[in-house]
C-alpha positions as CSV (number, residue, x, y, z in Angstrom):
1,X,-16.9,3.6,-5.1
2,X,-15.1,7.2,-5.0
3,X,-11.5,7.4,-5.8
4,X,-10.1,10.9,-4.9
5,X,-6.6,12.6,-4.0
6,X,-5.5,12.2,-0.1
7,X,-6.5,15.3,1.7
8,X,-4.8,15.8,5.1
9,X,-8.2,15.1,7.2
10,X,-7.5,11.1,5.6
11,X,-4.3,11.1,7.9
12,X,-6.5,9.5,11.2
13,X,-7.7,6.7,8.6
14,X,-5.4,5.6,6.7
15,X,-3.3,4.7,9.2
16,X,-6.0,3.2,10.9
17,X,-6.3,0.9,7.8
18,X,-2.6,0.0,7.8
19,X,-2.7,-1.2,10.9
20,X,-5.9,-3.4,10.7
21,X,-5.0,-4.7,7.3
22,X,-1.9,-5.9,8.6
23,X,-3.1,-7.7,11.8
24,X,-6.0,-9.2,9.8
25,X,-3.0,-11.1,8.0
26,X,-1.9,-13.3,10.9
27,X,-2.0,-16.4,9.3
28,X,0.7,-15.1,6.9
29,X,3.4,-13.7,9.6
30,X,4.6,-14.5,13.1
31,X,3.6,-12.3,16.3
32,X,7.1,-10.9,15.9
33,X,7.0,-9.9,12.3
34,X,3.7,-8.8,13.0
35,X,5.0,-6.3,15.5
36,X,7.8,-5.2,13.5
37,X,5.7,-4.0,10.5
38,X,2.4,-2.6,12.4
39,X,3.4,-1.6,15.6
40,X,0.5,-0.1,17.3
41,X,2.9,1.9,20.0
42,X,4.7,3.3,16.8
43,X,1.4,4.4,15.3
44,X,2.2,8.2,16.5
45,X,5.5,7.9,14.7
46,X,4.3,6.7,11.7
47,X,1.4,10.1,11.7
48,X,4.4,12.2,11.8
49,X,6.3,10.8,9.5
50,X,3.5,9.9,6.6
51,X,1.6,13.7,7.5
52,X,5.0,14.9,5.4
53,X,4.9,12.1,2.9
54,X,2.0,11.3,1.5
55,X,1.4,15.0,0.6
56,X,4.5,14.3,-1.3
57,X,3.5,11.5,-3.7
58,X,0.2,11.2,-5.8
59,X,-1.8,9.4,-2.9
60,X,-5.2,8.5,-3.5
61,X,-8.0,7.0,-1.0
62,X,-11.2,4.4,-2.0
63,X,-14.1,5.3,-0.3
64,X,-17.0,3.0,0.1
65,X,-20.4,3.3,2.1
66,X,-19.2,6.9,2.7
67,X,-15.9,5.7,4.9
68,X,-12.0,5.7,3.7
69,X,-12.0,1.9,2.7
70,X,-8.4,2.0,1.0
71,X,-5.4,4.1,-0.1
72,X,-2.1,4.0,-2.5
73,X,0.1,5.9,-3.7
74,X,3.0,6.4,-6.0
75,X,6.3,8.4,-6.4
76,X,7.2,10.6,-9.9
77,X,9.6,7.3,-10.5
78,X,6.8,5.2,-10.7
79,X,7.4,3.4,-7.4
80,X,4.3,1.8,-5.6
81,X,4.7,2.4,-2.0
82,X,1.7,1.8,-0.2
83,X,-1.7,-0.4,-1.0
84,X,-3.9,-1.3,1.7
85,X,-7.6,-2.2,2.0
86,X,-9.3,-2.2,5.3
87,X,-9.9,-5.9,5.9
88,X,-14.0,-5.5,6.0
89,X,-13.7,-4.2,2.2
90,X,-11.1,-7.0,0.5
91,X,-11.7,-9.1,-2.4
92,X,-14.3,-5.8,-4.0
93,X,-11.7,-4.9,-6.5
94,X,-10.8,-1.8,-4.5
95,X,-6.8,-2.5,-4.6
96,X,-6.9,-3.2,-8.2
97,X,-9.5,-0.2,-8.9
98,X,-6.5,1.9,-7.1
99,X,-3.6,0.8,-9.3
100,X,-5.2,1.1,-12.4
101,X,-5.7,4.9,-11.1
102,X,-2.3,5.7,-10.5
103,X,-1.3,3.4,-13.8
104,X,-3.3,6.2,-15.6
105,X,-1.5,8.7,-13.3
106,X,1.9,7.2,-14.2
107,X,1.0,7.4,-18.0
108,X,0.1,10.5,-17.6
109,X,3.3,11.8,-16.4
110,X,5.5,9.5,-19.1
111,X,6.5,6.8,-16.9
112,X,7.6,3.5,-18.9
113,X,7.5,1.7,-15.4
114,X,6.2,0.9,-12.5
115,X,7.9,-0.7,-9.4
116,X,6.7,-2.2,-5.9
117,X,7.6,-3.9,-3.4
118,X,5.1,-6.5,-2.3
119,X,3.5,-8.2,0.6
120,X,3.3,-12.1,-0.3
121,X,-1.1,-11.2,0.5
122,X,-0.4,-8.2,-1.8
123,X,1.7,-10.6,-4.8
124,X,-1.2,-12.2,-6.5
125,X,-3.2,-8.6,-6.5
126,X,0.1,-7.3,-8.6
127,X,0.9,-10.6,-10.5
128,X,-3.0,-10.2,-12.0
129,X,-2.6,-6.9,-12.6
130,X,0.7,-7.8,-15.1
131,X,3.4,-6.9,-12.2
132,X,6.3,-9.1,-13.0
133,X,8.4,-10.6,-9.8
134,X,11.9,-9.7,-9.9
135,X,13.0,-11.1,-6.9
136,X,12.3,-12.2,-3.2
137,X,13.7,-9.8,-0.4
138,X,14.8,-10.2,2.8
139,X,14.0,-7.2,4.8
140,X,14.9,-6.3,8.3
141,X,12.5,-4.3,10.5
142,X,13.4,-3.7,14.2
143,X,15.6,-6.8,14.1
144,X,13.5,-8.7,12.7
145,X,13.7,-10.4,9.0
146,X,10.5,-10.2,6.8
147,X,9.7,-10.6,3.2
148,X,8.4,-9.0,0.2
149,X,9.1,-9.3,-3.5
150,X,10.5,-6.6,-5.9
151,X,8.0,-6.4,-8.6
152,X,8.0,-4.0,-11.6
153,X,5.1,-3.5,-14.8
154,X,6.0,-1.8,-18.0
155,X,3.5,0.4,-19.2
């Protein structure tokens, strides 16, 4: 597996991968909370807005087999954003091979910290990695209420 910086050619995939890893999770969500968190007719929006963002944060991408299999990234705070793994590629490690690259990155820079905000798939990934749970959220996402839980890791 190759682990390298986002480039701007990565945009088409990544979001590709967002979306399938999401709708792979069915079992886990309703139609509706489905919808409010991968919206394939606001897949243009979210381009737009993640071509400005992700070149913004230390993203990195997993490649496997020679295709964009994963991606993550992380703020200079220490804040997880983003972690998904295209759902042909999970249980290989690729999730936790990505955060203990930035957790080197966040060393690096002289973070004590790091935070995320987790998926209930995406808990167990962070809770074996030593992420702590702080506390369930409610979130609200075009009117409609899903969950994650606030999760932090010293360093």
């Amino acid at each position: 597996m190759i682990i390298r910086q986002y480039e701007s050619s990565d945009l088409i995939s990544i979001v590709d991968i967002f979306f399938n890893a999401i709708h792979s999770i069915y079992s886990h969500y309703s139609v509706e909370q489905l919808k409010a968190w991968g919206n394939l007719d606001r897949k243009d929006e979210l381009m737009s807005k993640w071509k400005y963002e992700l070149p913004s944060t230390y993203t990195l991408v997993a490649i496997l087999d020679d295709h964009i299999v994963g991606f993550s990234n992380i703020n200079n705070d220490g804040y997880i954003d983003l972690m998904y793994v295209s759902p042909d590629y999970q249980n290989k490690r690729i999730a936790t091979t990505l955060l203990k690259r930035l957790e080197n990155h966040a060393s690096k820079i002289g973070l004590k910290e790091l935070t995320a905000n987790a998926s209930a798939i995406a808990k167990s990934m962070f809770i074996k990695q030593g992420f702590k749970i702080i506390s369930k959220q409610s979130v609200i996402r075009y009117n409609v209420e899903l969950y994650n839980y606030k999760m932090y890791k010293k360093l």
